[in-house]
N, C-alpha and C positions, 0 to 999 in steps of 0.2 A: 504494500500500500504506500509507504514512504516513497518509495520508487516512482508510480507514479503520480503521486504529488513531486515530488522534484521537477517528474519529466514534465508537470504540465507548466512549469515557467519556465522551461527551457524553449520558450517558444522562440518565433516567429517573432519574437519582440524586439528587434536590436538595432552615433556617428563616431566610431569610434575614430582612431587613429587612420580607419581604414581611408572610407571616402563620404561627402557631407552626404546626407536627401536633400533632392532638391525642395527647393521651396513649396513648390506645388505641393508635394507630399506629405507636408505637414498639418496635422487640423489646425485651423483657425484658431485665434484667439488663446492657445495653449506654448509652454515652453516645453514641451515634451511631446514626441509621434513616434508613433512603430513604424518599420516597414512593411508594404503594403505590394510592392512589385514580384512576381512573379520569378523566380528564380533567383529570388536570396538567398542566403544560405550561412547560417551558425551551425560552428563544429565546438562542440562542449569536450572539455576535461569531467571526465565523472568518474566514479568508485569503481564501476562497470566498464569501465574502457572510453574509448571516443565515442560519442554521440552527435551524428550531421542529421540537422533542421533544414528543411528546404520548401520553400511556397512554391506550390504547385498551381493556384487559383487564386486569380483576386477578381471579386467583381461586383460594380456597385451594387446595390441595393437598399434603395428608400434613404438616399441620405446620409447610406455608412458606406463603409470597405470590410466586404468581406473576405478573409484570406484562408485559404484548406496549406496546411503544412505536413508533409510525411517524414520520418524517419527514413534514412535512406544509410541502407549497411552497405559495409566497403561491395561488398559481393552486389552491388546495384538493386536487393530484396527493398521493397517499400512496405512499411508500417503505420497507419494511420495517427500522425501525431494530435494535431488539434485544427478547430475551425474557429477564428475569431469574428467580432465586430468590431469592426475601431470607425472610431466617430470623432467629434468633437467635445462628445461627454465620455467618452473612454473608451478601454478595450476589453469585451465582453468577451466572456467563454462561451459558446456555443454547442462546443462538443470537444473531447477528450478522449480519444483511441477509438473506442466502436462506443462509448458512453455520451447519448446526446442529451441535454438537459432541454425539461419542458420550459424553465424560465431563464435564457442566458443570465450568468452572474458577471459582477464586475470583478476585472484583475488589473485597471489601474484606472485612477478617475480624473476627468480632466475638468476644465484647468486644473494643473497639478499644483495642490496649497499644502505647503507642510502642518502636520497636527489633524490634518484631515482625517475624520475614520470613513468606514462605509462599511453596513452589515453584507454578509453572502448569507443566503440559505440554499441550502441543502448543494453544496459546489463536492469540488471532487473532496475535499474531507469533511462532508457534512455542515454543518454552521459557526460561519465564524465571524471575525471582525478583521477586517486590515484596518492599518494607519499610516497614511501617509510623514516620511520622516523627510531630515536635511536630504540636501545633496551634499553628498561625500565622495574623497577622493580615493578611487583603489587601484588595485594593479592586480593584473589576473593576466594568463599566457598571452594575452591578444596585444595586452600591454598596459597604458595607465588611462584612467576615467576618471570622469564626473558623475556619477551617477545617482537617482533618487533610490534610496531606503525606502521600502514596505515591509511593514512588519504584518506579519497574521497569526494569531490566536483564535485558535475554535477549536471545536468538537470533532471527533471522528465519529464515522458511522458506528462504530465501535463503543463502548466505555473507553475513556480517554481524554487528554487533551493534547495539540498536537500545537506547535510552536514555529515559526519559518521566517527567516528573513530572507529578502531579494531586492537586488540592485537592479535598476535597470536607465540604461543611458540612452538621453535625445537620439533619435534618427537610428538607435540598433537594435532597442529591449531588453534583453535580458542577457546582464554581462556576469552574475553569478549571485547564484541559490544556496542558501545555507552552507557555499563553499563544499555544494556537490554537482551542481554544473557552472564550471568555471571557464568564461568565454576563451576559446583557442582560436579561432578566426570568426572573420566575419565579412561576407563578398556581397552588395547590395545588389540587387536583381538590375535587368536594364530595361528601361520602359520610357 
């Protein structure tokens, strides 16, 4: 279960050292956007060995950006990672491996205000709360960032409570989880 709760902020979320997004690709009014084009690609350091992110689908609908991301093993086998919303009000989870939610939940909320919370129900560990934190400076394989802090506390499906922080940096997403996907590259799609 940890597993994939880690794997689902190892999204499709990531300007690092690599190259900026363009403007256009940014939502309005916010200092923080995911990428959104179609053959990006984050290669994560994890416990588990390497892990490559790669959009496969972006396409409008109603006002947002919808993007399908798969797993893709060295051996070119694809695995359904996740399907997001990203909007102007943030980036919603819409699904999670073969797991689709009846009500997409938020995984970062825009404009991005530190001290921010925001409730999930019923997400991939059950109910929680994130909180939006600083921006802080870190250094992971990919290199050194600015990235915002979220922290999450909730419930597992389970008896429990389950605990996680994630960084995620302007124009990339997600530059590293609990310090178990820790960004190793990051190549922006071309659109």
């Amino acid at each position: 279960m940890r597993w994939l709760l880690l794997a689902v902020f190892a999204i499709a979320l990531p300007a690092a050292a690599a190259a900026p997004v363009p403007k256009h690709l940014m939502p309005k009014g916010s200092q923080m956007s995911f990428p959104i084009q179609v053959g990006t690609t984050w290669v994560y350091e994890t416990p588990q060995g390497e892990k490559t992110v790669v959009i496969i689908e972006s396409k409008e609908q109603n006002g947002t950006t919808v993007t399908t991301s798969m797993f893709v093993q060295p051996d070119g086998k694809k695995a359904p990672h996740q399907v997001l919303s990203i909007s102007d009000t943030g980036v919603f989870v819409i699904s999670i491996g073969d797991t689709h939610y009846a009500e997409p939940w938020c995984l970062v909320k825009f404009p991005y205000r530190e001290n921010e919370t925001w409730i999930v129900k019923k997400g991939v560990a059950g109910d929680g709360v994130y909180t939006a934190g600083p921006f802080e400076k870190l250094k992971v394989p990919a290199g050194h960032f600015t990235a915002a802090r979220i922290s999450y506390n909730g419930t597992l499906m389970k008896p429990g409570m389950i605990v996680g922080t994630y960084w995620y940096a302007h124009g990339i997403g997600l530059v590293n989880s609990c310090d178990a996907f820790k960004l190793k590259s990051f190549t922006p799609g071309k659109g």
